[in-house]
N, C-alpha and C positions, 0 to 999 in steps of 0.2 A: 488745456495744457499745450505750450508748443511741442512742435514738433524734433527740436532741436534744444534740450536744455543742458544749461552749463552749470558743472557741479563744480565750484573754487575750493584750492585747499584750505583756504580761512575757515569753510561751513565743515570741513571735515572730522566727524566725534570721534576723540581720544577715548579708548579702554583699554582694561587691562585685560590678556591674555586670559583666557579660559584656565589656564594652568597657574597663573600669579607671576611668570618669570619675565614679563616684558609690559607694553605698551604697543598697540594697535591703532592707526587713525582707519576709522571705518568711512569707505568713500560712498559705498554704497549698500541698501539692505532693503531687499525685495521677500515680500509688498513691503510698501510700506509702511510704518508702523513694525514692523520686524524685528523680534529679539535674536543675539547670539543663539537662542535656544529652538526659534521657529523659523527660521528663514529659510526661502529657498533661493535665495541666490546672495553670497554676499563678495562684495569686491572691497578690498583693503590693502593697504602698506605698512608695512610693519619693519622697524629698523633691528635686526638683530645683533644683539651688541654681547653676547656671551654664549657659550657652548650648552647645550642641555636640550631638553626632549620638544616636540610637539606640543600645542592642545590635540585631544584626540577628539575628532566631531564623528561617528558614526554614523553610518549611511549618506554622507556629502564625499563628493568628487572633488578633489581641488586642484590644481593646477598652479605651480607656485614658479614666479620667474625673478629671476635678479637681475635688478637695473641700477646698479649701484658697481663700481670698480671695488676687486678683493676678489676673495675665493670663498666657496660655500659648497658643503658638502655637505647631504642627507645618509645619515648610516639606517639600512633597516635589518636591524638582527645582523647579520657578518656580510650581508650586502652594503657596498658606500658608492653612492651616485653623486658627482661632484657637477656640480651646476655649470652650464656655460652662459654669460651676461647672455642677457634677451633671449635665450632658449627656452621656451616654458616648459615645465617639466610635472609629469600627470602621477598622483598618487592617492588611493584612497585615502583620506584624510583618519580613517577609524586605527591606521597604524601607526601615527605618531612618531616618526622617525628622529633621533637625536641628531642636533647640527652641528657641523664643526668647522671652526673658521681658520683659515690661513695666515690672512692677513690684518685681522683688527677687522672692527663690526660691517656690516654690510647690508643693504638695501632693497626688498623684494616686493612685490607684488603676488595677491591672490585672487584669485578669481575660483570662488567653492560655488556649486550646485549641489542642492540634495537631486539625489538619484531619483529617478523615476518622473519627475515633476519637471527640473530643465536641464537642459545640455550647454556646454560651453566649447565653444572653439578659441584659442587664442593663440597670438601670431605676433611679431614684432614687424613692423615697417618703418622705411626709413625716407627720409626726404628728397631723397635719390629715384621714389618712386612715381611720388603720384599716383596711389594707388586710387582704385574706385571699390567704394563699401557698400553693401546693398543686405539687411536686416534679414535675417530666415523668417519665414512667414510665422507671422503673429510673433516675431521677437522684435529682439532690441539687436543695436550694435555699440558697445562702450568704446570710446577712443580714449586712454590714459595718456597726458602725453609728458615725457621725457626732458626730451630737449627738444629747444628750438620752440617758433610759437606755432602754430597749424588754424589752418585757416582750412573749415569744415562747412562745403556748400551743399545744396540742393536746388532745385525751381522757388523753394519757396523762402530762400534766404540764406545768410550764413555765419557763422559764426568763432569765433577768434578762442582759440584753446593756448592757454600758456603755460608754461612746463610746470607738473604739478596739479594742473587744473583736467576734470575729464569732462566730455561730452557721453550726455545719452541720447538714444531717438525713441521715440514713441509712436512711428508710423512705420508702415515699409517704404522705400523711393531709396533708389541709389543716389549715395553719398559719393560727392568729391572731396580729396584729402590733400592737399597742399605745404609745402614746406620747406624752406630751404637746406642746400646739400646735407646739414651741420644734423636736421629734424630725426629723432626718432619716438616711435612712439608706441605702445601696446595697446591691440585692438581684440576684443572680446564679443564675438557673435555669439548672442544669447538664445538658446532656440526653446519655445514648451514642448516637454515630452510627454505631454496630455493633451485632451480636446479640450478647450474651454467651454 
């Protein structure tokens, strides 16, 4: 397997919502082979286009960010947490918080870990940075990218990310991240929180 594979939004599977009220395009589902039902790491896009609750996944961490212009707000119980674009925002996924939109449907990214098994960090960068990406030991690092196209090096080659489209890695070696001013893009350090 290389070391640098490219996931396109064309290969990306359509499901529906664990609850029935939407459509998911699933980007990623580790291992694989991975149902909604066993996975321990899954990353997906999901367009919300009406007001109404969660799916409730128990014992998954999620981390849910909006990359799409509008407003979006998580109610849980008489708390309301109103989303800011590219802020990712950390919630047990077992509470299922109702959504509420401002301005017409809106555009988020997730990034769920079952608990105990892996951890996830994620962060929004922009093309302004040039940042340098480097895998937690024995993980991955997912680049989602936005806007703009990114150009994702290492020693042993590199590879062209266009907006839509994510990169995974499958080794550790610091990654360079490249992009112009306009580039932004969500990056997801995947770490195991067990020994292999």
């Amino acid at each position: 397997m290389e070391r640098l594979e490219l996931l396109r939004a064309s290969d990306y599977r359509l499901t529906p919502w664990k609850n029935g009220a939407g459509v998911t395009s699933d980007v990623l589902l580790m291992p694989r082979g991975a149902t909604h039902e066993d996975f321990d790491v899954r990353l997906s896009l999901a367009p919300i286009v009406e007001e109404g609750p969660f799916s409730s996944f128990p014992g998954i961490d999620r981390q849910i960010t909006l990359i799409s212009a509008g407003r979006l707000s998580l109610v849980f119980g008489r708390e309301v947490r109103e989303l800011e674009r590219l802020k990712p925002f950390y919630f047990d996924s077992v509470q299922a918080p109702v959504s509420r939109l401002g301005e017409g449907p809106v555009r988020v990214l997730n990034v769920m870990t079952r608990r105990g098994r892996w951890n996830a960090q994620v962060m929004a960068i922009s093309g302004t940075t040039d940042p340098l990406l480097s895998p937690p030991e024995g993980g991955h690092v997912v680049l989602h990218a936005i806007k703009g196209t990114w150009q994702v090096s290492d020693h042993t080659g590199a590879a062209l990310v266009a907006p839509g489209d994510t990169l995974l890695t499958h080794e550790e070696g610091t990654l360079s991240a490249t992009c112009g001013r306009e580039g932004e893009a969500i990056v997801a350090f995947l770490s195991p929180a067990f020994t292999r």
